[in-house]
ROPABA-97099 format. One record per residue: residue number from 0; residue in one letter; x, y, z of N, C-alpha, C in turn. Coordinates in steps of 0.1 Angstrom, whole numbers, plus 5000, padded with zeros to 4 digits. Example, Ala and Ser with C-alpha at 12.3 -4.5 7.8 and 13.67 -1.06 7.14 Angstrom:
BEGIN
(site 0,'A',(5132,4943,5078),(5123,4955,5078),(5132,4967,5078))
(site 1,'S',(5128,4978,5071),(5137,4989,5071),(5129,5000,5079))
END
This chain:
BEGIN
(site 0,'X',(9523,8082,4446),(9510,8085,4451),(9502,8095,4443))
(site 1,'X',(9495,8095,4437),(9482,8099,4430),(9469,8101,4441))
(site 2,'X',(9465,8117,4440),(9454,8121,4445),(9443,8127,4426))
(site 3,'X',(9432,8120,4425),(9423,8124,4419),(9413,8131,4420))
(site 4,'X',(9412,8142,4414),(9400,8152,4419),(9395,8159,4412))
(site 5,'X',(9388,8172,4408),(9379,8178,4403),(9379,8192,4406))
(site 6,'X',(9385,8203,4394),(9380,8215,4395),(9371,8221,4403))
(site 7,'X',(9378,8227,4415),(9364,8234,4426),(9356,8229,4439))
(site 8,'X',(9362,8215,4435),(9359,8204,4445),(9364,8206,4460))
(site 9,'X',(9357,8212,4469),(9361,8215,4480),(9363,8200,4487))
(site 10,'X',(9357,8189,4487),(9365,8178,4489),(9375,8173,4489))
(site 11,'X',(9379,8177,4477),(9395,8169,4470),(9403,8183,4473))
(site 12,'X',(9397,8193,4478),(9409,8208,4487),(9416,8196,4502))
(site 13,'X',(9402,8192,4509),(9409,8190,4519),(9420,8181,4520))
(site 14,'X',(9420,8168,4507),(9425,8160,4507),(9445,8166,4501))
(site 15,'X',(9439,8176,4493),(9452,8182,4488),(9462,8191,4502))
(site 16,'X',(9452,8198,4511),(9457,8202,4522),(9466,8193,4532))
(site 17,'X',(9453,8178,4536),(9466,8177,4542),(9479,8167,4538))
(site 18,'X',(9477,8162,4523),(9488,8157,4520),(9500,8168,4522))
(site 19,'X',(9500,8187,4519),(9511,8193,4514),(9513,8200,4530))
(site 20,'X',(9504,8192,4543),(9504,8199,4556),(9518,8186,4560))
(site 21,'X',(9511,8180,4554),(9523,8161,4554),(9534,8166,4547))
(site 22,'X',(9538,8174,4541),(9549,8174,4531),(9552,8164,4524))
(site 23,'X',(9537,8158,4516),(9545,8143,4506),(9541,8152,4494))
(site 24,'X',(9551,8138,4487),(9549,8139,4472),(9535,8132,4463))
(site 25,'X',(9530,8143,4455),(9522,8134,4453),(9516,8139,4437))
(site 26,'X',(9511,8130,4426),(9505,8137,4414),(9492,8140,4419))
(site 27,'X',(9489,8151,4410),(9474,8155,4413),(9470,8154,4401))
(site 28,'X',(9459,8148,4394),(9452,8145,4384),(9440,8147,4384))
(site 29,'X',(9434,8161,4378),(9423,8170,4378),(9413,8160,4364))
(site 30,'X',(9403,8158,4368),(9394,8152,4356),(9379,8159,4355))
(site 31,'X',(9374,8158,4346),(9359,8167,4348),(9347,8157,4348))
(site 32,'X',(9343,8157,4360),(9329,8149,4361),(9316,8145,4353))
(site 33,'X',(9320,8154,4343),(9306,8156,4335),(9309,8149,4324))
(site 34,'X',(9325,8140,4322),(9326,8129,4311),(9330,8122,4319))
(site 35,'X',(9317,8114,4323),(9320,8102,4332),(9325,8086,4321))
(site 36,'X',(9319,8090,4312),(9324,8077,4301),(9338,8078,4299))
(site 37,'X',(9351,8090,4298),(9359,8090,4299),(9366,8089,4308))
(site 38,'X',(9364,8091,4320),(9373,8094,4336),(9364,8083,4343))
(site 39,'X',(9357,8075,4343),(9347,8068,4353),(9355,8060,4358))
(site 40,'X',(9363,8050,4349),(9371,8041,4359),(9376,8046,4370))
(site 41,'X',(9382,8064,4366),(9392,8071,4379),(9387,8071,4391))
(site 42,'X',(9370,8073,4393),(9362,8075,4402),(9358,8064,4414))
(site 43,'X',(9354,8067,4423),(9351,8063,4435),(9339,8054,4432))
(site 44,'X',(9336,8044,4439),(9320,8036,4434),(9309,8042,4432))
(site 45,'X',(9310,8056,4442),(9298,8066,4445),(9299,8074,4431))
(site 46,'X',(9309,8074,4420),(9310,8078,4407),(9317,8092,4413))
(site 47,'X',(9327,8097,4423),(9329,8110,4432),(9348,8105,4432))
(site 48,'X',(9351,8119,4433),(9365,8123,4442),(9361,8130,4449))
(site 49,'X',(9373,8132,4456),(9384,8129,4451),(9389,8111,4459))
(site 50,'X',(9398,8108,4449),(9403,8090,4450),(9418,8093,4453))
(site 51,'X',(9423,8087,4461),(9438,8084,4463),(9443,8074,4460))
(site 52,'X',(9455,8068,4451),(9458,8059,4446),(9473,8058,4459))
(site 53,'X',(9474,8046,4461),(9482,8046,4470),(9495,8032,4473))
(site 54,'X',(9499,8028,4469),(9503,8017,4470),(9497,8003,4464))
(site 55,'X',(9490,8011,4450),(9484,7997,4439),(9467,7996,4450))
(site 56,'X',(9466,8007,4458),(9451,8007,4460),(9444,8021,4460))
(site 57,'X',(9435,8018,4459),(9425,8028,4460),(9418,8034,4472))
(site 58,'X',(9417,8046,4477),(9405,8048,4487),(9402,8056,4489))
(site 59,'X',(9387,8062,4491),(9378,8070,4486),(9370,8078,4499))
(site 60,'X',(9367,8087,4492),(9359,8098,4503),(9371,8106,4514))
(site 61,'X',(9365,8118,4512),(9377,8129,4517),(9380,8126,4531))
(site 62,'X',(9373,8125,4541),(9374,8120,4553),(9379,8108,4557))
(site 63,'X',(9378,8096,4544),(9386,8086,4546),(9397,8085,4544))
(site 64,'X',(9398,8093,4532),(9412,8093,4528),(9422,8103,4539))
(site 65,'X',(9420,8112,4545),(9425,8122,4553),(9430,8111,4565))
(site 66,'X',(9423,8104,4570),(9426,8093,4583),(9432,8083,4577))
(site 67,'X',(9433,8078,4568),(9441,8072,4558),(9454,8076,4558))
(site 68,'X',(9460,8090,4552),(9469,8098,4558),(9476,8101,4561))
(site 69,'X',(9466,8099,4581),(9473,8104,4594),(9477,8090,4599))
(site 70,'X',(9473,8082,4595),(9478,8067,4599),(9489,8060,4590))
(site 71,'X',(9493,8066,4578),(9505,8060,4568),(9512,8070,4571))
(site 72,'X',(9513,8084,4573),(9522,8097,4571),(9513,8103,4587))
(site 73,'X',(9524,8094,4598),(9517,8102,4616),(9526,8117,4616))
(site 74,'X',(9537,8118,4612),(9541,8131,4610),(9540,8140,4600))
(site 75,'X',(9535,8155,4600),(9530,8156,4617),(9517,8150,4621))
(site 76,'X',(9515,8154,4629),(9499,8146,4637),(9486,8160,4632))
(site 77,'X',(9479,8151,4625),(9469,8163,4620),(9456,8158,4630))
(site 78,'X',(9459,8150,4636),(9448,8148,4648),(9451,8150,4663))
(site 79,'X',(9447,8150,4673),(9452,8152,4685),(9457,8141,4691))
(site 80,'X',(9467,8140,4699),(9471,8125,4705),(9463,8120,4714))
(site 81,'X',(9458,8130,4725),(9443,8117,4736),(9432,8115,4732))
(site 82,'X',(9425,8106,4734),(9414,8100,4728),(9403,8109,4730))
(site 83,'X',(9407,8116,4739),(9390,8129,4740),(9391,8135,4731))
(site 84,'X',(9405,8144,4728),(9402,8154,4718),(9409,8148,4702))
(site 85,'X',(9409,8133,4702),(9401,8128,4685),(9389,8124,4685))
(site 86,'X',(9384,8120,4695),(9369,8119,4695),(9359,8133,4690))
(site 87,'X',(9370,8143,4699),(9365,8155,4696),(9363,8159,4677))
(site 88,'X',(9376,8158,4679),(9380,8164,4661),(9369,8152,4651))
(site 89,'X',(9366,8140,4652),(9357,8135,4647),(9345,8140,4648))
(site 90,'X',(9340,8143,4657),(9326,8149,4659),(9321,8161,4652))
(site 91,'X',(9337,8174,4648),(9336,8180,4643),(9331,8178,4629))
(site 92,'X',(9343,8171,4624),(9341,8165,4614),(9328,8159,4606))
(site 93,'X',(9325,8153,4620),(9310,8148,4616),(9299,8158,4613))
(site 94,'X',(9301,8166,4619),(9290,8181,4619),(9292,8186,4605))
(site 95,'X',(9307,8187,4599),(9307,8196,4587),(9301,8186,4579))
(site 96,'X',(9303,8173,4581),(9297,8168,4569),(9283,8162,4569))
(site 97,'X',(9276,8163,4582),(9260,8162,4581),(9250,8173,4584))
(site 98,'X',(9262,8180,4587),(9252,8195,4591),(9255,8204,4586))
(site 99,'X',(9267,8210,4585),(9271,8223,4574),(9269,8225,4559))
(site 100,'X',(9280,8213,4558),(9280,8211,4547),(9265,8211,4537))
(site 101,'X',(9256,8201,4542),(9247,8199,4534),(9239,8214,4537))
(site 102,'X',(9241,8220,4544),(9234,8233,4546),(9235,8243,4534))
(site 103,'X',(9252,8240,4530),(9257,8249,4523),(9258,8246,4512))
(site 104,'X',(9254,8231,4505),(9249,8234,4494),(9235,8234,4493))
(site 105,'X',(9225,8235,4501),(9211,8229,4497),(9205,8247,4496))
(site 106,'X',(9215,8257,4503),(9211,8269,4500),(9215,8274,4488))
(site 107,'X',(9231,8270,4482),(9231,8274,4469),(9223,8268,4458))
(site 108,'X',(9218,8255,4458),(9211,8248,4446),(9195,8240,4449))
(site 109,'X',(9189,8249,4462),(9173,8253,4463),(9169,8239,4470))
(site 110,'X',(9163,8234,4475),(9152,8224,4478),(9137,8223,4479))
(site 111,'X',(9131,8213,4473),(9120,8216,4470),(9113,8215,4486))
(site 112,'X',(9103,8225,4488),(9096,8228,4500),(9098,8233,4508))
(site 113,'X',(9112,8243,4506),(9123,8249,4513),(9120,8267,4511))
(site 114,'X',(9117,8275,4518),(9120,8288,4509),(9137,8288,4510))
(site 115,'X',(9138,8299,4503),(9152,8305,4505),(9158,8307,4518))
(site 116,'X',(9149,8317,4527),(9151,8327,4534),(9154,8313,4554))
(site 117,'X',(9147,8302,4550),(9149,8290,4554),(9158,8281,4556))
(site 118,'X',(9166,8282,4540),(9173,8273,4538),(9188,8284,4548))
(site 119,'X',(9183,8297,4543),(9200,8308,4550),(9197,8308,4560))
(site 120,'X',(9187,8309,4571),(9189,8313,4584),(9193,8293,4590))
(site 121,'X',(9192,8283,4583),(9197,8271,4585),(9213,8270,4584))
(site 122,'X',(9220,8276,4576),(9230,8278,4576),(9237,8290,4584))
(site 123,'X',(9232,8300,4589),(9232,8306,4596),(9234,8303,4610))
(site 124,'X',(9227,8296,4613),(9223,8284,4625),(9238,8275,4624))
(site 125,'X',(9238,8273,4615),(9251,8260,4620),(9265,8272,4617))
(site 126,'X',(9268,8282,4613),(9278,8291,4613),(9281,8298,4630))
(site 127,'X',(9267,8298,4633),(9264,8303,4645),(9272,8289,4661))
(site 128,'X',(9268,8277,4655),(9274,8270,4665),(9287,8267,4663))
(site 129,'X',(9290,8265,4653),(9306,8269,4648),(9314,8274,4658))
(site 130,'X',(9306,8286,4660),(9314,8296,4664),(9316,8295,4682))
(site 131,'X',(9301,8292,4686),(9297,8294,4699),(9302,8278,4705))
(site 132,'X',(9301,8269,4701),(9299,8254,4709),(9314,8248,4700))
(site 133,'X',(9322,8256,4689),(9335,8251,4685),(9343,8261,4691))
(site 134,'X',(9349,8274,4679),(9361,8281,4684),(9360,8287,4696))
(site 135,'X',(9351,8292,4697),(9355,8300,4710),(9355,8289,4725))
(site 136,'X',(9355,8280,4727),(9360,8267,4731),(9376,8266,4736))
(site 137,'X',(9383,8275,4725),(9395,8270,4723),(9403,8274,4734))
(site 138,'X',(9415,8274,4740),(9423,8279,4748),(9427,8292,4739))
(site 139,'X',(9432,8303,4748),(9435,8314,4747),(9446,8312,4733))
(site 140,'X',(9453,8306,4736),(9464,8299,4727),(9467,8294,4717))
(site 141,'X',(9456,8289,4716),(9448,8282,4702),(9445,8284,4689))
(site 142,'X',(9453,8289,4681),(9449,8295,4666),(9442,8290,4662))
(site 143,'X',(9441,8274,4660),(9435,8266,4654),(9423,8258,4660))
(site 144,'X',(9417,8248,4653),(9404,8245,4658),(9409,8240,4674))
(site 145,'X',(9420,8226,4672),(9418,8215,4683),(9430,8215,4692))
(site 146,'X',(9444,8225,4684),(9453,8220,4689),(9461,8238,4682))
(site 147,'X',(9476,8234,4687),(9487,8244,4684),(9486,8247,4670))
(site 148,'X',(9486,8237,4662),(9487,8235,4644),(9472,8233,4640))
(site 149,'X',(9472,8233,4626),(9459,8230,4617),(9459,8219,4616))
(site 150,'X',(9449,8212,4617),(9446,8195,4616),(9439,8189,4603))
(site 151,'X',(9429,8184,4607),(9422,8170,4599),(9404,8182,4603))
(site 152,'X',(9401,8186,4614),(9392,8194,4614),(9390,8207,4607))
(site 153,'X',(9402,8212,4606),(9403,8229,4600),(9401,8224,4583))
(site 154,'X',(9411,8216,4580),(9412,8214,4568),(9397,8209,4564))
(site 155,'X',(9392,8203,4570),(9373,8195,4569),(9365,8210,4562))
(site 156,'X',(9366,8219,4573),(9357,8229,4569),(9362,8243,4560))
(site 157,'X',(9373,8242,4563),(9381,8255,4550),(9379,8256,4537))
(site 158,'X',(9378,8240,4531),(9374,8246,4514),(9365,8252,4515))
(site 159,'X',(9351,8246,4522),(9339,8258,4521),(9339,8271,4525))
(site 160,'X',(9350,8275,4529),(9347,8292,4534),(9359,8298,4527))
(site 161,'X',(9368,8290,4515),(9376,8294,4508),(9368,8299,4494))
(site 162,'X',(9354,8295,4492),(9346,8297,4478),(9333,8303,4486))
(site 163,'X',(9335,8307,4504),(9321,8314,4506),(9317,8325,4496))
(site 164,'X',(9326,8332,4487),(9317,8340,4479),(9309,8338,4471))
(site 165,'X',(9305,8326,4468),(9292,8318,4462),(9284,8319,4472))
(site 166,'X',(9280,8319,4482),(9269,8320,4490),(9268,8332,4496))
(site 167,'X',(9276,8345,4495),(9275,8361,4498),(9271,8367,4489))
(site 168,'X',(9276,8364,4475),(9269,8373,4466),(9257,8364,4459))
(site 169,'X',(9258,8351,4458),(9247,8348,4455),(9232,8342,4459))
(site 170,'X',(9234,8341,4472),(9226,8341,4484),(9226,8347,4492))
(site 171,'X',(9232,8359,4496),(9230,8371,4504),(9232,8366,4518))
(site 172,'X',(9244,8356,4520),(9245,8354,4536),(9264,8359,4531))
(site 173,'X',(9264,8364,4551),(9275,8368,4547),(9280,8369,4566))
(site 174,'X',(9289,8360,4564),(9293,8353,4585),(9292,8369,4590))
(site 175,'X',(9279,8367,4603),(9281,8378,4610),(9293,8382,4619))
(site 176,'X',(9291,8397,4618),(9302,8403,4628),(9307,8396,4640))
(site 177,'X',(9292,8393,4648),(9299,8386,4660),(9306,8374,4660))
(site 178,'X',(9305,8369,4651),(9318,8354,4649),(9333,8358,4651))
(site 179,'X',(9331,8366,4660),(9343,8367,4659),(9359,8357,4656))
(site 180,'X',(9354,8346,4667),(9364,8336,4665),(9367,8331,4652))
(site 181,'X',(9351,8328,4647),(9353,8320,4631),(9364,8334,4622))
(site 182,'X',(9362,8339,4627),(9364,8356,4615),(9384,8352,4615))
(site 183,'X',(9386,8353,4631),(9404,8352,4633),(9409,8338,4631))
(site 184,'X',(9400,8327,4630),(9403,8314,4623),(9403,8315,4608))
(site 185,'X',(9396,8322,4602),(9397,8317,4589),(9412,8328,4590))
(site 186,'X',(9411,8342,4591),(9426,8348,4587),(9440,8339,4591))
(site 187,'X',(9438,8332,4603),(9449,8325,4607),(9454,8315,4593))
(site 188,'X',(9443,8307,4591),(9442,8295,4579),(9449,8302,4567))
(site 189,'X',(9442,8316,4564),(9449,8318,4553),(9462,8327,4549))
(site 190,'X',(9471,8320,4565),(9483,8327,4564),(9491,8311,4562))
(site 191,'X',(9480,8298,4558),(9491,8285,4564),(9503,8286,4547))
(site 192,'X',(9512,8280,4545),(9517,8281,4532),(9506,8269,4526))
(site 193,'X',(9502,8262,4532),(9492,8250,4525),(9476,8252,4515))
(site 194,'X',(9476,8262,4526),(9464,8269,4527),(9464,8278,4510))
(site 195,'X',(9477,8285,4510),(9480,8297,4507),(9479,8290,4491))
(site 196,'X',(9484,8276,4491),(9489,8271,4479),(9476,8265,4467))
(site 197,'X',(9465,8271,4477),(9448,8266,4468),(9444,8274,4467))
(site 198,'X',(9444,8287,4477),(9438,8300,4471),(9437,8308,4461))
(site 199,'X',(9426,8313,4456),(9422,8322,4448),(9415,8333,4449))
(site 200,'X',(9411,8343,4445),(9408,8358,4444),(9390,8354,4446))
(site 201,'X',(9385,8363,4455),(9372,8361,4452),(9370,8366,4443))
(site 202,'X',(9370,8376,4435),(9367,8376,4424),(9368,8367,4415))
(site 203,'X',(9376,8355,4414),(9376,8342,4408),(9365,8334,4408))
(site 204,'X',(9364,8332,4422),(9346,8323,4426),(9340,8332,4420))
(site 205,'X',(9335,8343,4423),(9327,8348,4416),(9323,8350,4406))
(site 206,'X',(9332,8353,4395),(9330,8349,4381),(9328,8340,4375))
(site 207,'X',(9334,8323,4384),(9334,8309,4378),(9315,8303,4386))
(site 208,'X',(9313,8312,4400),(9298,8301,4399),(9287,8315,4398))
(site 209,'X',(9291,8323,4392),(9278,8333,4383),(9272,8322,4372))
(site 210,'X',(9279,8318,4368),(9273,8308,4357),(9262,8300,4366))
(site 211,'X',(9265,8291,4374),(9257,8281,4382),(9248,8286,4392))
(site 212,'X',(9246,8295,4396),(9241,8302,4411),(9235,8315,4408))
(site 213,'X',(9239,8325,4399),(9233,8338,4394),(9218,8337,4392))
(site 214,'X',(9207,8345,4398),(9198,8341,4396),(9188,8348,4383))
END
C-alpha cells in the first residue's frame, strides 16, 4: 500500500493519520507539485494528493480515501458504530471541508473583493462554531470530537491547526481564549502517538510559509 502526497499538505496529514491510527503498513511517497510533468501520472484527475494506491487501484481525495480505510481496515473504528453519530461525524466533516477549510485558506492567500479584516472575522466565525455547536457538545468524557478515541473527524480538521502558525503570525488571528474546548482538544490530539509522529516546531511553519504569506 502506497500513500502519495506532498510536503505540508494538510490533506495527505489526514490520510497519513489514520492509516498509523489503523496501524498499517504503508510507503509514503512525497512528490512536489510544482513538476507536474514529472510526478503527473502519480496524481489524482484533479492533478492533487494525496492518492492511495491500494490493491493495483487508485483512490483519491482525503475524505475518500479515509472511508476507504474505515471500510478495508474496520479495526479500530475511526467512525462511530450508529447511524446518528456517522451521520454526525460526516456533517462534520462536511463543514471542515466547505466551511473552514476554505476559510482558512482564502484568508491566508486574499480574495479578490474581500478585505482582510473580512476574510478573519469569517474564520473566526466558523472557529467560533467549532467550538460552540461541535466540542463542547461532547459528553463530560469525551476527549475527542465523537467518541472515546480520535476518528475520521479529529483527524479531518487537525492538520489545519497543526500549521495554525501560518494564520497567527501572518494574519493576526489567533483561537480565542474562550474556546476553551477547541483549546483541550487540540492538547489532547497532540498527546496521540499518531499525532505526535507529523508534528513539527512552530517555529518550523513559520520559517517554511514566511516565504509564501509574509507580507
Amino acid at each position: 500500500m502506497k500513500l502519495i502526497t506532498a510536503e505540508y499538505c494538510p490533506f495527505s496529514l489526514r490520510c497519513v493519520l489514520a492509516l498509523r491510527e489503523k496501524r498499517q503498513k504503508f510507503e509514503l511517497l512525497t512528490v512536489n507539485l510544482a513538476e507536474k510533468t514529472q510526478f503527473g501520472a502519480l496524481l489524482s484527475p484533479y492533478g492533487r494528493v494525496p492518492v492511495l494506491e491500494h490493491n493495483g487501484n487508485s483512490i483519491y481525495e482525503s475524505s475518500v480515501i479515509n472511508e476507504y480505510l474505515e471500510e478495508v481496515f474496520p479495526e479500530p473504528a475511526l467512525l462511530p458504530g450508529d447511524p446518528y453519530n456517522r451521520a454526525a461525524a460526516r456533517f462534520w466533516i462536511d463543514f471542515c471541508n466547505t466551511r473552514f477549510m476554505p476559510a482558512y485558506f482564502n484568508l491566508l492567500k486574499s480574495v479578490p473583493g474581500k478585505t482582510r479584516d473580512a476574510l478573519r472575522a469569517e474564520l473566526l466565525e466558523h472557529l467560533a462554531f467549532i467550538e460552540d455547536q461541535g466540542l463542547s457538545q461532547r459528553a463530560a468524557d469525551q476527549p475527542f470530537w465523537l467518541s472515546g478515541r480520535a476518528g475520521l473527524v479529529d483527524f479531518s480538521f487537525y492538520p489545519f491547526f497543526e500549521r495554525f502558525a501560518d494564520v497567527e503570525v501572518f494574519r493576526n488571528v489567533e483561537i480565542p481564549h474562550r474556546l476553551e474546548n477547541l483549546q483541550k482538544w487540540l492538547k489532547t490530539m497532540r498527546g496521540l502517538p499518531s499525532v505526535q509522529s507529523i508534528m513539527r516546531s512552530r517555529a518550523h511553519y513559520i520559517a517554511y510559509f514566511r516565504t509564501f504569506y509574509a507580507d
